[in-house]
C-alpha positions in Angstrom: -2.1 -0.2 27.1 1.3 1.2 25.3 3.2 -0.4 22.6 5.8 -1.8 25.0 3.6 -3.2 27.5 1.9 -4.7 24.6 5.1 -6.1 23.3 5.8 -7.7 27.0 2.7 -9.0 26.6 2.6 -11.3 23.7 4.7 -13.9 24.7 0.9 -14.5 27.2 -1.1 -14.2 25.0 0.3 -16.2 22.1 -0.3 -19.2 25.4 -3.4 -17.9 25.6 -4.5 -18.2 22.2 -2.4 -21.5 21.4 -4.4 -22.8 24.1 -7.8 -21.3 22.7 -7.0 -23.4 19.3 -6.0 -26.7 20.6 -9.7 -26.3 22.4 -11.5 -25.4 19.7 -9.4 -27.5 16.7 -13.0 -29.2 15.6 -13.7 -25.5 15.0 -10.7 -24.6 13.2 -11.0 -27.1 10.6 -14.7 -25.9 9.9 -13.2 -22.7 9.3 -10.7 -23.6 7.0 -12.7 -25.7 5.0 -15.6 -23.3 4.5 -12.7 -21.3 2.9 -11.9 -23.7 0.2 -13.6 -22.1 -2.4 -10.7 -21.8 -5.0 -11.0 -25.3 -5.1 -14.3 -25.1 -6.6 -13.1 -22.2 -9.1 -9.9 -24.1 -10.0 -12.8 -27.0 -11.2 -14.4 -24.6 -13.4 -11.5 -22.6 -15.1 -9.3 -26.2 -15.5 -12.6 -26.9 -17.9 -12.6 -23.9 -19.4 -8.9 -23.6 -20.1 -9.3 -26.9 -21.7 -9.8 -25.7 -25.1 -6.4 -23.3 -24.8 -5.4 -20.3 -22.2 -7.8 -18.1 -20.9 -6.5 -14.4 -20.6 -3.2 -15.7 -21.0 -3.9 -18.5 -17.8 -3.5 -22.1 -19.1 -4.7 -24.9 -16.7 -1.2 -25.0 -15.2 -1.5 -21.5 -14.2 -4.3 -22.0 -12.8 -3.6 -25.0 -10.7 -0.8 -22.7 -9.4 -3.3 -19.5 -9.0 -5.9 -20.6 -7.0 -3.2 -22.9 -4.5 -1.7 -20.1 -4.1 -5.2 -18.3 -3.5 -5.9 -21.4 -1.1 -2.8 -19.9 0.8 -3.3 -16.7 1.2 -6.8 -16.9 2.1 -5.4 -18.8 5.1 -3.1 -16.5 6.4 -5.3 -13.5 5.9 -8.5 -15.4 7.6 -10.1 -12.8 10.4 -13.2 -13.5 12.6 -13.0 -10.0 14.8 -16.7 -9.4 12.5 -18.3 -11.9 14.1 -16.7 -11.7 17.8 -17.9 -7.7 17.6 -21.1 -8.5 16.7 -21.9 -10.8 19.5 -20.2 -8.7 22.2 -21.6 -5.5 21.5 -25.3 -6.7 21.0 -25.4 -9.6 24.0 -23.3 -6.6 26.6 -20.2 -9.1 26.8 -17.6 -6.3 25.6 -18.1 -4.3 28.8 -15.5 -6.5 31.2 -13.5 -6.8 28.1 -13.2 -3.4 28.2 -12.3 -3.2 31.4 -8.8 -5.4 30.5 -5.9 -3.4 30.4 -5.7 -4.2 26.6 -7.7 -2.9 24.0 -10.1 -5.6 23.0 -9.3 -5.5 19.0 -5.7 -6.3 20.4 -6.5 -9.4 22.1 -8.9 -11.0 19.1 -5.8 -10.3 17.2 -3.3 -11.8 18.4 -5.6 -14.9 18.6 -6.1 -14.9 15.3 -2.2 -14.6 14.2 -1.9 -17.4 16.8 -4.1 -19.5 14.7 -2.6 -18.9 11.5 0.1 -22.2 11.9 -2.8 -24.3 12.6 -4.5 -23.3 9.5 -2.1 -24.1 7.3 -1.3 -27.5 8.9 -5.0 -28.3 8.3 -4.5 -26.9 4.6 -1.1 -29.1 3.8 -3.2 -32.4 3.0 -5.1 -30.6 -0.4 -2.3 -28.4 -0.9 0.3 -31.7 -1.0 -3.2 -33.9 -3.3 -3.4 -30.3 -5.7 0.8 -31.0 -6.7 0.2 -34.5 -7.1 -2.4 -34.0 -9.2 -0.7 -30.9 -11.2 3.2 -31.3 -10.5 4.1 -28.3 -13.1 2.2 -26.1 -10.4 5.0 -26.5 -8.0 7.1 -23.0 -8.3 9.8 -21.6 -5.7 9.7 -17.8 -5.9 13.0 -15.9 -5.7 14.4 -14.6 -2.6 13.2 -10.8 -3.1 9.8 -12.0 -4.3 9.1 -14.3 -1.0 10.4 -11.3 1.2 7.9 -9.4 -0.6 5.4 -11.9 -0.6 5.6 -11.7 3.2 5.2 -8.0 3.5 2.5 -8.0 1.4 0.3 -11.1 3.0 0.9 -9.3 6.5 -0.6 -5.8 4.9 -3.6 -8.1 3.3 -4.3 -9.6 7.0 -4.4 -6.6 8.4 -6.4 -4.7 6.2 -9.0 -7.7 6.6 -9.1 -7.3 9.6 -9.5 -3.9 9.9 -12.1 -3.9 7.3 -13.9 -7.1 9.5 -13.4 -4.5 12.9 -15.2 -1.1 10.8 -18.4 -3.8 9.8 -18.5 -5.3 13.2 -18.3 -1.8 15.1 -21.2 -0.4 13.1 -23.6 -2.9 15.5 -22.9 0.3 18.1 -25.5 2.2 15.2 -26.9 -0.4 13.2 -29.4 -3.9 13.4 -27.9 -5.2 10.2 -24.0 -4.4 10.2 -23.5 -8.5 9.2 -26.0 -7.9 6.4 -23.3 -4.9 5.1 -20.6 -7.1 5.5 -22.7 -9.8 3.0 -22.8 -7.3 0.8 -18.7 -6.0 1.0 -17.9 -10.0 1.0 -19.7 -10.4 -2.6 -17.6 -7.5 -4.2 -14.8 -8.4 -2.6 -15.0 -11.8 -4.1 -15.5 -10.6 -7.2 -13.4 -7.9 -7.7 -10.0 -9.7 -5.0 -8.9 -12.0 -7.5 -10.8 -14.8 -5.3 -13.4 -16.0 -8.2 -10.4 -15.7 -11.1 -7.6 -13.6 -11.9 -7.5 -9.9 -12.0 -6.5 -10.6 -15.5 -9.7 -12.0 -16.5 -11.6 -8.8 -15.5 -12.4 -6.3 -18.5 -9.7 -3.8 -19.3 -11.9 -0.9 -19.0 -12.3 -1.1 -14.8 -9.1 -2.3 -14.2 -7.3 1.1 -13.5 -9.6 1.7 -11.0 -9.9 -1.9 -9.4 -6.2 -1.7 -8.7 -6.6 1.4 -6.7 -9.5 -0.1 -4.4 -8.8 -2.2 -1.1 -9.6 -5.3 -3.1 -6.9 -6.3 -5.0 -4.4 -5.7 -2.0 -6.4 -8.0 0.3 -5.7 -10.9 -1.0 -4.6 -10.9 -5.5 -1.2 -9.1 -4.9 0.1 -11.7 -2.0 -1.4 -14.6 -4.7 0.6 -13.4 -7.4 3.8 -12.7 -5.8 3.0 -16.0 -4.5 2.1 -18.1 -7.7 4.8 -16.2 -9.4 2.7 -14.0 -11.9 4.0 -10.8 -10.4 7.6 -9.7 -10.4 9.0 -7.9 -7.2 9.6 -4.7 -9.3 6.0 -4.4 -9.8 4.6 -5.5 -7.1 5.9 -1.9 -5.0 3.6 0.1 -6.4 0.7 -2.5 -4.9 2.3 -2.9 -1.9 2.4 1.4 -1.8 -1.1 1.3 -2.3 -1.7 -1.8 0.8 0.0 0.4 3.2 -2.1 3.6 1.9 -5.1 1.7 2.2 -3.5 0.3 6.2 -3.2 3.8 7.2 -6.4 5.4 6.4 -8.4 2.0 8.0 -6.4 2.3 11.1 -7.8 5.7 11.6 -11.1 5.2 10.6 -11.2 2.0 12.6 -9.7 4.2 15.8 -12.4 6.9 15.6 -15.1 4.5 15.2 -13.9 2.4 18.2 -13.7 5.6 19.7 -17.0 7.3 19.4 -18.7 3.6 19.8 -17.4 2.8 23.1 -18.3 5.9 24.2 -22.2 5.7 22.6 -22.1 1.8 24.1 -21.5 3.3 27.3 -24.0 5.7 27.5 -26.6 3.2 27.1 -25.1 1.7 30.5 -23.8 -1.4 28.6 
């Protein structure tokens, strides 16, 4: 399906997947609060911040990192993995591929669909974290925010291209999810997810910045929280729409070669 048809398109499916999420809204708060992990870090660098500032993070920057990590980990949230997995391996993805729209399409626009519902489910802690640490409460600028928005939008995407390239390797491989494990563990140490890029040594920090990492979810926190200026933050956003561009197309030629392997099996 083209662009514009796509585009004439949305307004249906945004229905569609409103309606998927008011059915499944036990579901979506399972999924939101198996992502509340920052919580649990924000318990254990509060402590240790105690005795003074920690890489230059007292416990007030810190309330205000990881609620802005709680945040962004919403609105960059992607299941396509998991959906992939299923349909190639149980030989559901062949009438989805017989839709006029490209499958990845679809999942996606469910996803962005449920992003307002996440973050209704999120408001409760969010509102108990400023009660509890007032200071943390922190309006960025104008030009920060706008920027904030382009970079949480590059973040999503690059999840979920990243989720699509794990879950399309079940068209070769018994243990894509296994893979993904793997990626999910650097990624949580090396994001900004477990604590601040800041706190990681000096000496790999030129080349962190340069991986996928960083983009995917520590640039949108900072802007966020406020610990990175909008001047700064171009060269990061540069590298999330490098880092877009070169998942698109791997994500394209694996679809590409996989749909046609899945269909020579007579899937």
């Amino acid at each position: 399906m083209s662009l514009p048809h796509t585009l004439r398109a949305a307004p249906t499916l945004f229905r569609i997947g409103f309606a998927e999420v008011v059915a499944y809204r036990a579901e979506m708060v399972i999924w939101v609060l198996t992502a509340t992990m920052p919580l649990i870090m924000l318990a254990l660098w509060n402590a240790v911040a105690a005795d003074g500032p920690v890489a230059g993070f007292g416990q007030v920057d810190f309330a205000r990192y990881f609620a802005a990590t709680l945040v962004v980990r919403q609105l960059t949230g992607a299941w396509i993995l998991w959906e992939l997995n299923y349909h190639i391996r149980t030989g559901s993805l062949s009438p989805l591929l017989l839709r006029p729209m490209n499958p990845l399409v679809y999942s996606g626009v469910s996803m962005v669909t449920a992003m307002p519902f996440r973050m209704v489910i999120l408001a409760p802690l969010l509102g108990a974290l400023v009660l509890w640490r007032p200071a943390l409460w922190q309006v960025p600028d104008l030009q920060t925010f706008a920027l904030f928005l382009v970079s949480v939008v590059l973040a999503w995407v690059m999840s979920f291209l990243i989720q699509a390239i794990f879950g399309m390797l079940s068209f070769w491989l018994d243990q894509s999810m296994g893979l993904f494990g793997v990626w999910f563990a650097t990624w949580g140490l090396l994001s900004g997810y477990v604590a601040p890029m800041d706190v990681l040594p000096d000496a790999i920090r030129p080349v962190v910045d340069w991986l996928p990492f960083r983009g995917m979810l520590a640039v949108p926190v900072e802007l966020l929280g406020g610990f990175l200026t909008a001047q700064d933050a171009l060269v990061d956003i540069a590298v999330q729409v490098g880092w877009v561009a070169v998942l698109t197309a791997l994500a394209a030629f694996m679809w590409k070669r996989g749909v046609r392997r899945y269909g020579a099996y007579g899937a």
